[in-house]
C-alpha positions, 0 to 999 in steps of 0.5 A: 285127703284130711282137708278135703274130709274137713271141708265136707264137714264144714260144709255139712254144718253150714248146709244143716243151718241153710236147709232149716231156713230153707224148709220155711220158704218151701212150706209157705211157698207150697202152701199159698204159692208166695215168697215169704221174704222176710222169712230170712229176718225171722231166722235173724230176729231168731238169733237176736232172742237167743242172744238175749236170753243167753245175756239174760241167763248169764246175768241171773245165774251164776253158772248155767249148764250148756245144755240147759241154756241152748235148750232155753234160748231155742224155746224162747227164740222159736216162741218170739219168731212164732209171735212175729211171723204168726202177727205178719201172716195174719195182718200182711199176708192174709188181707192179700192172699186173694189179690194179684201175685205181686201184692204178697211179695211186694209187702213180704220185701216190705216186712223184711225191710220192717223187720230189719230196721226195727232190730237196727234201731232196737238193738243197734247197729254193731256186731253183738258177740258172745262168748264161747258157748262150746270150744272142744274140738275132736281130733280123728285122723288128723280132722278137726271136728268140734262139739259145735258141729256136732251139736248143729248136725244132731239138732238138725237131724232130729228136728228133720225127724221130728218134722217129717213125722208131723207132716206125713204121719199126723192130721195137720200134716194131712190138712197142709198137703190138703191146702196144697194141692187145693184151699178151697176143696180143703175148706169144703172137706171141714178143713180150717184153712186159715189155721192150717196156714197160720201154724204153718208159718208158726211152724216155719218160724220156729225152725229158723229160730232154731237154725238162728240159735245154732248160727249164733252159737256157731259163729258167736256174733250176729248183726241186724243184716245177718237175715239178708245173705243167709236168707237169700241164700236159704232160698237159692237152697230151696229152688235149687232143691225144687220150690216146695219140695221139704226134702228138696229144702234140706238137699239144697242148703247141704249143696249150697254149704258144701259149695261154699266150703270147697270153693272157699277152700280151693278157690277164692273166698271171694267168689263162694257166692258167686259160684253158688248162684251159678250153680243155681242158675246151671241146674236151673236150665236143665231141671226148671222145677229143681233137684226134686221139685214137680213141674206145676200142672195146669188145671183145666 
């Protein structure tokens, strides 16, 4: 019973950081309808900025409290992946979005691929480490949990609290479900439709920087293919929870950890993946739209 509680928990700190990434392909999807593929090497370019603030900070200061050197790389990496994904709606995705539907998602592949390669070439191909940024561990009834979990499972919580406030209680939460259910009402009814896009991929960027920060912090290591498998991976969550659906999105990354953790645990590690997409592809062929998701409706 003890491995089986650990494995849950395992599970529910991998899933937190899936459903971060997963948010941001479920509002943009919302939104404008596309696929933001290079959403999952934003998540990777988030992880890069707060390794690089965290060398930057060690290297100034002699000692630097945990706390305050967590919360500094997440700014800065929410501030850079905010820049990028703000730059690539507004020179890639914007030109396209009245085009036919494989422009955006054929230039979304390509500015993934951009992306990928411009930190490879940047930073270089190799595994970049860090030290231990947290290594207590909690013993409870024979379980081990360490600060690192909790600290993901807080973080992920009260941004989901944070976020949900904005989207269903503030004006601009008000203007994106306007743009989603119809742009071009929305622009008539005085809504800046552009803008409300716009900082919605701010918005997504800045929880993959986030989920970025705590995967770097979690693990200690990330490479320029780190936004690859967690990105894809991301999107299974967000299908899986219904396409468009925000609390769909978090759904599905807590499913897809906890699939993960229990068929590594029980089963062979080497087929955690393949179990997750059959999941997938199950659920799919009895609930098309999701877990949550709302079958698209036709207008006339």
């Amino acid at each position: 019973m003890e491995y089986f509680v650990q494995q849950l928990i395992n599970g529910l700190t991998l899933g937190s950081i899936y459903g971060l990434i997963a948010i941001g392909y479920t509002m943009v999807y919302g939104i404008i309808g596309m696929i933001n593929f290079a959403h999952g090497d934003i998540f990777m370019v988030g992880a890069f900025g707060a390794l690089i603030t965290f060398l930057v900070l060690v290297g100034l200061f002699y000692s630097v409290p945990v706390v305050v050197a967590l919360l500094v790389m997440m700014i800065v990496a929410m501030l850079l992946t905010s820049l990028y994904n703000w730059t690539i709606e507004k020179v890639a995705y914007r030109p396209l979005r009245g085009s036919f539907r494989l422009a955006p998602l054929i230039t979304a592949i390509g500015m993934s691929i951009a992306l990928s390669n411009f930190v490879q070439v940047t930073q270089g191909p190799r595994n970049k480490p860090i030290p231990p940024m947290i290594s207590k561990v909690y013993e409870v009834f024979g379980i081990s949990i360490s600060l690192k979990q909790i600290v993901i499972v807080i973080v992920t919580t009260v941004l989901l609290v944070i976020f949900w406030y904005l989207v269903n209680k503030t004006s601009l939460g008000r203007a994106q479900r306007a743009c989603e259910q119809d742009r071009k009402m929305a622009a008539l009814l005085g809504i800046d439709v552009d803008k409300t896009i716009s900082i919605t991929f701010i918005m997504g960027a800045s929880l993959a920087a986030v989920a970025g920060t705590l995967y770097l912090m979690y693990y200690g290591v990330v490479t320029f293919s780190d936004g690859f498998v967690p990105g894809v991976k991301a999107f299974t969550a967000a299908v899986l929870g219904g396409i468009g659906s925000i609390p769909g999105a978090v759904l599905g990354g807590l499913l897809i950890g906890f699939i993960e953790s229990m068929w590594s645990a029980y089963f062979s590690i080497d087929y955690k993946d393949v179990a997750a997409f059959s999941i997938l592809a199950i659920v799919l062929i009895f609930l098309p739209s999701g877990l949550m998701g709302r079958p698209e409706v036709e207008k006339v």
